[in-house]
C-alpha positions in Angstrom: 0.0 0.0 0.0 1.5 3.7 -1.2 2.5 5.7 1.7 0.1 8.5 0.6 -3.1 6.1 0.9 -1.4 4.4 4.1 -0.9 7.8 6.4 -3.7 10.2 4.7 -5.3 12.8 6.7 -8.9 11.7 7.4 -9.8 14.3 10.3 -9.4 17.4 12.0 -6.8 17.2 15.3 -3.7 18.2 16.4 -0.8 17.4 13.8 1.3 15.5 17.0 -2.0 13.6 18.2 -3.0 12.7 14.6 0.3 11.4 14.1 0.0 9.3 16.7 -4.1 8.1 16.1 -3.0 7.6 13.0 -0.1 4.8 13.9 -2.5 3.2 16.5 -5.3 2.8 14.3 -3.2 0.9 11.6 -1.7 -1.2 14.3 -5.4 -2.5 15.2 -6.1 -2.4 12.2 -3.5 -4.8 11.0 -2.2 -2.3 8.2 1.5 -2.0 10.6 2.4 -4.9 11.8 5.0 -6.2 14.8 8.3 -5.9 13.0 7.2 -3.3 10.2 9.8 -0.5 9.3 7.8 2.8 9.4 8.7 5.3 6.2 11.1 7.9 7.7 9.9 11.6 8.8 9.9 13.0 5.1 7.4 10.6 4.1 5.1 10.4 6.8 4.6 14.3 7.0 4.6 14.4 3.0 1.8 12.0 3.3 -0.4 13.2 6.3 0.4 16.7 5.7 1.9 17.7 9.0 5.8 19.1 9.4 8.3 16.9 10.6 8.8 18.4 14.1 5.0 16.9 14.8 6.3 13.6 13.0 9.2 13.4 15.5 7.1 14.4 18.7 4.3 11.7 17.7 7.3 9.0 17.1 8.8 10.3 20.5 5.3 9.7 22.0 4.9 6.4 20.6 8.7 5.0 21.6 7.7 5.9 25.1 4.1 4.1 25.1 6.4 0.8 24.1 5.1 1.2 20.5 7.7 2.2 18.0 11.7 1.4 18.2 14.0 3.4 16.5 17.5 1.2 15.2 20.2 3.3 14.7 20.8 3.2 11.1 18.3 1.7 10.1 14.8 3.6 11.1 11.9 3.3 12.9 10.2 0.1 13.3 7.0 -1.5 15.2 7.9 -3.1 17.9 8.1 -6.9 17.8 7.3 -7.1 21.5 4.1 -5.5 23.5 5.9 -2.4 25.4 5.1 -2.6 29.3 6.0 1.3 30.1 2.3 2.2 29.4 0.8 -0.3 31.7 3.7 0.2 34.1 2.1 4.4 34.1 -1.1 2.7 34.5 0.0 0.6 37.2 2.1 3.2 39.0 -1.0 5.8 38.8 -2.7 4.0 41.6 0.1 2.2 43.4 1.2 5.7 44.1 -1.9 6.4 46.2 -3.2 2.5 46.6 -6.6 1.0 47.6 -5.8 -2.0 49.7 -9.4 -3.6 48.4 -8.7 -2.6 44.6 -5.2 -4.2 44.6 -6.9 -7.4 46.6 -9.3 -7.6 43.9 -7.3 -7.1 40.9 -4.8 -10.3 42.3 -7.6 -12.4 43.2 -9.2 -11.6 39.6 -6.0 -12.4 37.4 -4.9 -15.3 39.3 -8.1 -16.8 38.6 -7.7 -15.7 35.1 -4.0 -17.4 35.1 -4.9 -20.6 36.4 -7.9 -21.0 34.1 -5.8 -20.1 31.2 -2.9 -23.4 32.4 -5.5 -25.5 32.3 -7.0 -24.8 28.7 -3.3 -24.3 27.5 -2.3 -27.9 29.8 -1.2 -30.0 26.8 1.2 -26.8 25.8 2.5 -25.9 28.6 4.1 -28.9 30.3 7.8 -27.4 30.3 6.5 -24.6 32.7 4.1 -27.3 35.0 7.5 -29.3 35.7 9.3 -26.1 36.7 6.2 -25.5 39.2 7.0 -28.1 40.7 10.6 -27.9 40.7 10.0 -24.2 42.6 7.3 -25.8 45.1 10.0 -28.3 45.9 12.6 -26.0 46.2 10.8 -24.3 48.7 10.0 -27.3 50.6 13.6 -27.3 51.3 14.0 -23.9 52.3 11.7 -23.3 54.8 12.9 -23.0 58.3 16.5 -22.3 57.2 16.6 -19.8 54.0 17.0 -15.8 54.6 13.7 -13.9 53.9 15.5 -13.0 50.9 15.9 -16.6 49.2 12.2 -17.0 50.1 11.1 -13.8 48.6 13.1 -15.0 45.0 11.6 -18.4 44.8 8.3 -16.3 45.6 8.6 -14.5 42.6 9.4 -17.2 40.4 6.7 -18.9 41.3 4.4 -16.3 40.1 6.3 -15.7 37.5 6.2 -19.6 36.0 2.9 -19.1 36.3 2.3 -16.4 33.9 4.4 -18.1 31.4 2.4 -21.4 32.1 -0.9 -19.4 30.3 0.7 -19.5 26.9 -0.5 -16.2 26.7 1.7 -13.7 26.2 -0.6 -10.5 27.0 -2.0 -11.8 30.1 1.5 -13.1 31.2 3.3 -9.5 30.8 0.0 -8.1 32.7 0.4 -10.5 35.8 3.9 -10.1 35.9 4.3 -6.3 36.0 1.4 -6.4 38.9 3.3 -9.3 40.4 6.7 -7.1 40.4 4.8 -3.7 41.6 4.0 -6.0 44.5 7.3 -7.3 45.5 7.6 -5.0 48.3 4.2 -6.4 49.7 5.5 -9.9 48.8 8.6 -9.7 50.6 6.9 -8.5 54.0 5.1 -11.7 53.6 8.4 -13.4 54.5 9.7 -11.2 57.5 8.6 -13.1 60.5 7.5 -16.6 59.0 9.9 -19.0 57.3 8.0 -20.2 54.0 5.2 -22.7 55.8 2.4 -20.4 55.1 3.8 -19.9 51.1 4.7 -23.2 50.8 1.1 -24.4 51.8 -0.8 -22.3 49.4 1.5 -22.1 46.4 1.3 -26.6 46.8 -2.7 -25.9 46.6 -2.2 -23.8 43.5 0.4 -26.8 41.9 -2.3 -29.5 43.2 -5.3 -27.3 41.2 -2.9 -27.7 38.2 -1.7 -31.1 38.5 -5.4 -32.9 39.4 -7.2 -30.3 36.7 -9.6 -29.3 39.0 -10.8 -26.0 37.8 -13.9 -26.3 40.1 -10.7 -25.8 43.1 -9.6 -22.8 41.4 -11.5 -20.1 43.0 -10.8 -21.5 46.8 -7.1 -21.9 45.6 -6.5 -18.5 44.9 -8.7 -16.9 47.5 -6.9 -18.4 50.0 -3.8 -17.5 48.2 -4.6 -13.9 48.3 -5.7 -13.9 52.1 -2.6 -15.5 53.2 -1.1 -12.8 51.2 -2.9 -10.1 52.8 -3.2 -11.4 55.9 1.1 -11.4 56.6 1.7 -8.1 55.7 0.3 -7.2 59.2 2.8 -9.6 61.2 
């Protein structure tokens, strides 16, 4: 497709914001495409009318959503990976001033969503199941005699593997930045206990995925979550 037809003009805006619209709308639209070289300045603002400063400020704009790369070299291209520093904004927006009820909710709600998702995705993901189990037995031998800090890694992983366990790519770069804004809330979980308490509901979490009980899931996580909330009082 010409660049011409590709980056017309089609309404009235600000020449940085339609830069911008413009970009986002092909990307849903499937016109631009993960990987995709963008034309360079002259030929977008040729095309869409607008000067090259606005070209630059709406490429700017769009490199810092996690949109657009530029290569030295070689130009601007799509990016072939989702960006997270929009999400982490997002995320940051409320963790600033937090709501101890939202951020309960929004865990309890995507670990739901993660362990449904290993179970759909169960003959795909057996790689990630075996490392599940490889971190749940690791912290079996930790407890009672690993610094709060060994227990908070094997923590993390353990969250993490289960992201990557979904298959799912969007949903597993979601869960994972909320899992790492919580790390300071998930390493108060391990300042007075030695791992028992973890160990206990991340094995009913593993068990949920090993038996393919989905009808467990809910309870599972719930009391995942409580135990969660419940130590950072201790």
């Amino acid at each position: 497709m010409a660049v011409q037809e590709l980056f017309r003009a089609n309404k009235r805006e600000s020449a940085v914001d339609f830069v911008v619209n413009n970009i986002k709308k092909l990307l849903v639209e499937q016109k631009l495409k993960p990987g995709d070289r963008l034309p360079n300045e002259v030929e977008i603002s040729e095309a869409m009318n607008v000067s090259r400063g606005s070209v630059r400020e709406a490429l700017r704009i769009l490199t810092a959503f996690g949109l657009v790369e530029s290569r030295v070299g070689t130009g601007t291209y799509i990016c072939q990976k989702p960006g997270r520093t929009l999400a982490d904004s997002l995320l940051f927006s409320f963790f600033v001033n937090p709501d101890t009820k939202n951020l309960y909710e929004l865990r309890k709600a995507l670990e739901i969503d993660v362990l449904q998702l290993i179970l759909a995705h169960y003959d795909e993901n057996e790689d990630d199941r075996i490392a599940l189990e490889e971190n749940l037995e690791e912290l079996s031998q930790l407890i009672a005699k690993a610094t709060p800090e060994k227990l908070q890694e094997n923590d993390l992983a353990f969250h993490h593997l289960l992201g990557s366990c979904t298959t799912n790519p969007l949903l597993e770069q979601i869960y994972n930045i909320v899992i790492d804004f919580m790390e300071p809330s998930i390493t108060a979980t391990h300042k007075r206990q030695h791992g028992e308490y973890v160990y206990k509901v991340h094995h009913d979490m593993v068990d949920v995925i090993r038996t393919r009980n989905g009808e467990r899931i809910s309870e599972a996580v719930a009391s995942s979550v409580d135990t969660w909330s419940s130590l950072q009082d201790l």
